[in-house]
C-alpha positions in Angstrom: 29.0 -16.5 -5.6 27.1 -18.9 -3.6 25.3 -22.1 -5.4 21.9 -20.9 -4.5 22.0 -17.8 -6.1 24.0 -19.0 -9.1 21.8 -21.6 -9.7 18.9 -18.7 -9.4 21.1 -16.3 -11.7 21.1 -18.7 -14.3 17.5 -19.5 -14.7 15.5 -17.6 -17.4 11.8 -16.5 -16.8 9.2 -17.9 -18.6 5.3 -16.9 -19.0 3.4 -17.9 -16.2 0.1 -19.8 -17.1 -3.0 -18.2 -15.8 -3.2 -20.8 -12.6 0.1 -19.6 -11.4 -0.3 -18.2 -8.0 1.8 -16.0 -5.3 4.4 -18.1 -3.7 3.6 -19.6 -0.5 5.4 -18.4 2.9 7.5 -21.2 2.8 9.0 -21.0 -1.1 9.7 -16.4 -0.3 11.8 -17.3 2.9 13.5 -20.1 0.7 14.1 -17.5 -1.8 15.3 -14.3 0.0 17.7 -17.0 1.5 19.0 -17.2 -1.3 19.7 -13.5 -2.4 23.1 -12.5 -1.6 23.2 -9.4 -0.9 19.8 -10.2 0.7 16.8 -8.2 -0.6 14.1 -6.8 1.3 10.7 -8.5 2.3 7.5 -6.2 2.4 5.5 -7.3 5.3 2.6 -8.2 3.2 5.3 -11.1 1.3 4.1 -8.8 -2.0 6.9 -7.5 -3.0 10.9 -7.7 -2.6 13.2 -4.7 -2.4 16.9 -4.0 -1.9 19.1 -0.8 -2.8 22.7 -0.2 -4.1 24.5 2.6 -3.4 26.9 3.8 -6.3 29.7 7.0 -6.0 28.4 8.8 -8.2 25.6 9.7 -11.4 27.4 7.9 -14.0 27.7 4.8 -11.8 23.9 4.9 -10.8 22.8 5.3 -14.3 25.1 2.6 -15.7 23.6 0.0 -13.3 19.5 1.3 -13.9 21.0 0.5 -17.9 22.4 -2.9 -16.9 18.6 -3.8 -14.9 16.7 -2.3 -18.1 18.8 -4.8 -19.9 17.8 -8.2 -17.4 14.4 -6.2 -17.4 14.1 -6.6 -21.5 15.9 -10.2 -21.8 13.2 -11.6 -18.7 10.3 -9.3 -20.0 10.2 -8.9 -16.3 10.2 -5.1 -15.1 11.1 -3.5 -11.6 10.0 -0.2 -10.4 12.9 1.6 -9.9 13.7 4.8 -7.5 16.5 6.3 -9.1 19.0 8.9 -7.2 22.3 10.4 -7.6 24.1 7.8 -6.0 21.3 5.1 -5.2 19.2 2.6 -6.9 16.3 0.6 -5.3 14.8 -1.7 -7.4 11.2 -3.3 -6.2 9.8 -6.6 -7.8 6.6 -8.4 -8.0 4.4 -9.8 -10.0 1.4 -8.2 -11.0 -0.6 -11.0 -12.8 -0.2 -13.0 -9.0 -1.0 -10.2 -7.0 2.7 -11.2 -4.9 5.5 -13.1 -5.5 6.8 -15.7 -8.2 9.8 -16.9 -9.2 10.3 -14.3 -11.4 11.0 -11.5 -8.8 13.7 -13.8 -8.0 15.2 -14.8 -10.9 15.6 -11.2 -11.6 17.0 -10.5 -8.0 19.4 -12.8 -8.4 20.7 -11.5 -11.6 21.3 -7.8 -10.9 23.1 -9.0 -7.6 25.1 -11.3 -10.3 25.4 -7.9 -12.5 26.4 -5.7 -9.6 29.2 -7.7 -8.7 30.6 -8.1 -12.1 
């Protein structure tokens, strides 16, 4: 595990105050740097997005247990497109209308958990 994303990993989120904003184009590309396996970028830098493939049902639904988990501990939550052998999880944060640290945070530790 890299440095970045262990140092990431191991952040917790906390509330955001109401002046938080989106992250600027500078801080996502910082970020997604970060991410390893790398996540996807939405054009619009609103949301980020990546998918794991499992071999089967049990596998799939074993991981969307282990991000429900991260989901309840960060009281951050993902959408999630759920299939028999794929998962793609899809963050951002409503109350900034894009990206905060969050989305990251919680990227970081299902890449962790996936690994594991």
């Amino acid at each position: 595990m890299s440095e970045a994303i262990d140092k990431l990993s191991s952040q917790q989120c906390g509330n955001l105050s109401a002046d938080v904003r989106a992250l600027e184009h500078e801080d996502v590309i910082r970020l997604s740097k970060d991410l390893d396996p790398p996540w996807s970028l939405d054009t619009e830098e609103r949301s980020i997005s990546h998918s794991y493939t499992f071999k089967n049902y049990y596998q799939t639904m074993a991981f969307v247990n282990v991000i429900a988990q991260i989901a309840h501990q960060q009281d951050h939550h993902p959408d999630l497109a759920v299939s028999y052998n794929r998962c793609t999880v899809t963050y951002t944060t409503h109350s900034v209308g894009g990206l905060s640290i969050k989305d990251f945070i919680c990227a970081a530790k299902i890449n962790v958990a996936q690994n594991l």
